[in-house]
PLY file of the C-alpha trace (Angstrom):
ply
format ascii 1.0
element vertex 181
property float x
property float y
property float z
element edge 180
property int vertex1
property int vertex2
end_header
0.81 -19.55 19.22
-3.16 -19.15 19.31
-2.75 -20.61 23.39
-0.39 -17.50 24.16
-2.71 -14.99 22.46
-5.51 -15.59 25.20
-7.45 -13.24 26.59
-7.04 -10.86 23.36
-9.79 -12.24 21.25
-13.37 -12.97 22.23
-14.29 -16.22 23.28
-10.82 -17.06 24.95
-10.19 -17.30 28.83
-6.78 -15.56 29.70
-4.69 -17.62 31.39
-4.28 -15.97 34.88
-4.28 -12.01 35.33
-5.00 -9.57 32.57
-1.26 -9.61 30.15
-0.73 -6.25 31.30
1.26 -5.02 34.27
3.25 -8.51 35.02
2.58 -10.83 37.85
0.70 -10.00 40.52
-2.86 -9.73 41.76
-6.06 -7.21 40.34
-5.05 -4.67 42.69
-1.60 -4.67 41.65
-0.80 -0.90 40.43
-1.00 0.30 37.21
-3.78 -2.78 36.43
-7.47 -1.37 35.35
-9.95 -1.86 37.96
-10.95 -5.76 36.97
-8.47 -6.79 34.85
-7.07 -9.64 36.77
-10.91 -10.68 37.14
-11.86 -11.39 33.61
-14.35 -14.56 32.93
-15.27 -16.09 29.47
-17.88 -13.32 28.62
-15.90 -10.38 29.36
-14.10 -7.97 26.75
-11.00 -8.55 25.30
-8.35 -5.87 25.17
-9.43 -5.25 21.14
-13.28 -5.04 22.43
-12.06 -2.43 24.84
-9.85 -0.80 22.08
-13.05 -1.05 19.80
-15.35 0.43 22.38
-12.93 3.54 23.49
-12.90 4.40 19.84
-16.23 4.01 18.89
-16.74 6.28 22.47
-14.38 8.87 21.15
-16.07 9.31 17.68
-19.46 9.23 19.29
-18.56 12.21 21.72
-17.33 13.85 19.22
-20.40 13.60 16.26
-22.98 13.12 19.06
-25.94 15.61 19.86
-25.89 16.45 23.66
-22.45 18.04 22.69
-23.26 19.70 19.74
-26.25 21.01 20.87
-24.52 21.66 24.71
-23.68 25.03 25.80
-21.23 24.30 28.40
-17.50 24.00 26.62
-15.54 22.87 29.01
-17.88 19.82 30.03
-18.13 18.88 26.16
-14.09 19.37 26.24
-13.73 17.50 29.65
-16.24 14.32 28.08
-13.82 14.55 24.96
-11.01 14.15 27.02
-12.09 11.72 29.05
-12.90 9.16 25.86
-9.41 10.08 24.24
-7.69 9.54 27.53
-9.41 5.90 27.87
-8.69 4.94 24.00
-5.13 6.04 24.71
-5.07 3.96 28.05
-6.77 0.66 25.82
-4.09 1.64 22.90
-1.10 0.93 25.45
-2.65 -1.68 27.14
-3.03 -3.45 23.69
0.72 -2.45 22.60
2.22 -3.68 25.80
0.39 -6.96 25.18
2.03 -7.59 21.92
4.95 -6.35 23.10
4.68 -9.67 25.87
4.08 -11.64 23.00
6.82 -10.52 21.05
9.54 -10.90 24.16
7.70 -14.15 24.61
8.42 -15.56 20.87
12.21 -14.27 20.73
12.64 -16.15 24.25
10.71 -19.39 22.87
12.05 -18.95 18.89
15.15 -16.74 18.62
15.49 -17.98 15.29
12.05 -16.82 14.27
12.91 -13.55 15.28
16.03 -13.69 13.21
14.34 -14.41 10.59
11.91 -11.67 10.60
14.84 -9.19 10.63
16.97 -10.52 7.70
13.13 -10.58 5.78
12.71 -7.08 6.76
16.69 -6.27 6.13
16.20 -7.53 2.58
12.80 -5.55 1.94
14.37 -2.65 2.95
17.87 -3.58 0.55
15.56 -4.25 -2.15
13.36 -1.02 -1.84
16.85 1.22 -1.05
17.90 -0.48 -4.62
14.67 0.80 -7.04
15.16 4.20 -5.44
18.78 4.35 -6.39
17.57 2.43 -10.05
15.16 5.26 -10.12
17.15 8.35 -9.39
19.98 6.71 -11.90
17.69 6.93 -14.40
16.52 10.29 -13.77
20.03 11.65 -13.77
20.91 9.74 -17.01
17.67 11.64 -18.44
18.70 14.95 -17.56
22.65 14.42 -18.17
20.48 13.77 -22.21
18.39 17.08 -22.12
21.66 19.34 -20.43
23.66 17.82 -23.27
20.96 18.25 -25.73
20.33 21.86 -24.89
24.56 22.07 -25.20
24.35 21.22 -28.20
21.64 23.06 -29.58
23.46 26.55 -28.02
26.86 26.13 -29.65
28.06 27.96 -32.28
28.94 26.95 -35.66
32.35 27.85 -35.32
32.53 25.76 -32.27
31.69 22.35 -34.21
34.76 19.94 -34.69
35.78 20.52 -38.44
33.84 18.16 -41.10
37.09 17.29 -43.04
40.84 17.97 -43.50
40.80 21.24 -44.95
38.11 22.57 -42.86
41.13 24.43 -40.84
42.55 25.95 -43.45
39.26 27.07 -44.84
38.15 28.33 -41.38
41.70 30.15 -40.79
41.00 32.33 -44.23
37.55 33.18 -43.15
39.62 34.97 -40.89
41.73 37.43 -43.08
40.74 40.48 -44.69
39.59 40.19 -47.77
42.28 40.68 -50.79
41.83 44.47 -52.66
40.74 43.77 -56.27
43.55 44.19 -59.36
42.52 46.50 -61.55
42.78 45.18 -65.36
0 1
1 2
2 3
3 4
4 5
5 6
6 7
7 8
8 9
9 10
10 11
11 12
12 13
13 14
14 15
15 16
16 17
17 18
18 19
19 20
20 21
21 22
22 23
23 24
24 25
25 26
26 27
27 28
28 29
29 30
30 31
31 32
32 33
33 34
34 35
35 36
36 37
37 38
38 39
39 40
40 41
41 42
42 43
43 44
44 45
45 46
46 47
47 48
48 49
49 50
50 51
51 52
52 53
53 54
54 55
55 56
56 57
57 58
58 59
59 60
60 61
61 62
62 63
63 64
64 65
65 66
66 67
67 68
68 69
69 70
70 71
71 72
72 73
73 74
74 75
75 76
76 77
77 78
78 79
79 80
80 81
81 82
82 83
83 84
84 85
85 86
86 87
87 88
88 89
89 90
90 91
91 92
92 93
93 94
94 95
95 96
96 97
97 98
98 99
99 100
100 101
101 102
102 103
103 104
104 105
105 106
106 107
107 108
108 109
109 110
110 111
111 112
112 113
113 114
114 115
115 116
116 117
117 118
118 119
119 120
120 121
121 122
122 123
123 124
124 125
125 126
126 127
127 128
128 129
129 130
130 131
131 132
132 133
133 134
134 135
135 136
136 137
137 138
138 139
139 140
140 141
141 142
142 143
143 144
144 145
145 146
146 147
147 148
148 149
149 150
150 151
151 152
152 153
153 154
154 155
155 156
156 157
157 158
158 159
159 160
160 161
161 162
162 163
163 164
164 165
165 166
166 167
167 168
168 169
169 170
170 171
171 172
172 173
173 174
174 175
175 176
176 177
177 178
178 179
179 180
């Protein structure tokens, strides 16, 4: 796997042209201007990512353009080092994406196994939300019934015993007038 990775870290000759853009020769479009021609002490594609970002931050914390006057050549420079970042950025994602076509041509079954790993992550994470949100519903179905409970009125309470109707059914009536003696 470390043989197919060449020309992306330093110290390793890429075999042939630069990864990106397919076969074909240095002048082949959509290649950067020497990217077929790289030697052992040239940059990588992650040197060149490195260095456009490093670029970008400098332009953007550096002197000359806080102290310039002129806008639109600080905005221009600015744009130039995000363009060339962005550039590196798909150069470097289009050379994993090689790699990646490359390993489900050489080991499907490595590939399938990466997807039924990443099927049950997702299961298993999909399964402590639903264990979480359970458990928040059981906790409020306890306070709404709590707070039921607390609101209802005596007269609403199941009776304590077997002549609770009865004595609940003459709370009802009039009092009886008084006999005189």
């Amino acid at each position: 796997m470390a043989s197919s990775m060449g020309g992306m870290f330093p110290g390793q000759q890429p075999p042939g042209a630069h990864p990106v853009g397919g076969p074909g020769g240095p002048n082949q479009p959509g290649l950067p201007p020497g990217a077929g021609n790289r030697g052992q002490g040239a940059n990588t594609l992650v040197d060149d990512l490195e260095a456009s970002f490093e670029a970008c931050f400098a332009s953007l914390v550096s002197q000359d353009y806080v102290n310039g006057t002129d806008q639109e050549e600080i905005r221009t420079g600015v744009d130039q080092c995000i363009q060339k970042f962005l550039d590196v950025a798909r150069q470097t994602e289009c050379f994993f994406l090689q790699k990646r076509l490359q390993l489900s041509v050489q080991k499907p079954e490595q590939v399938v196994k990466e997807d039924v790993s990443e099927l049950r992550n997702e299961l298993q994470r999909k399964e402590l939300l639903v264990q979480k949100h359970l458990s928040k519903l059981h906790h409020w179905q306890q306070v709404l019934e709590d707070v039921n409970l607390q609101h209802r009125k005596p007269t609403d309470l199941p009776p304590p015993g077997p002549l609770a109707f009865l004595e609940q059914a003459s709370a009802s009536l009039p009092p009886a007038p008084l006999k005189p003696n």
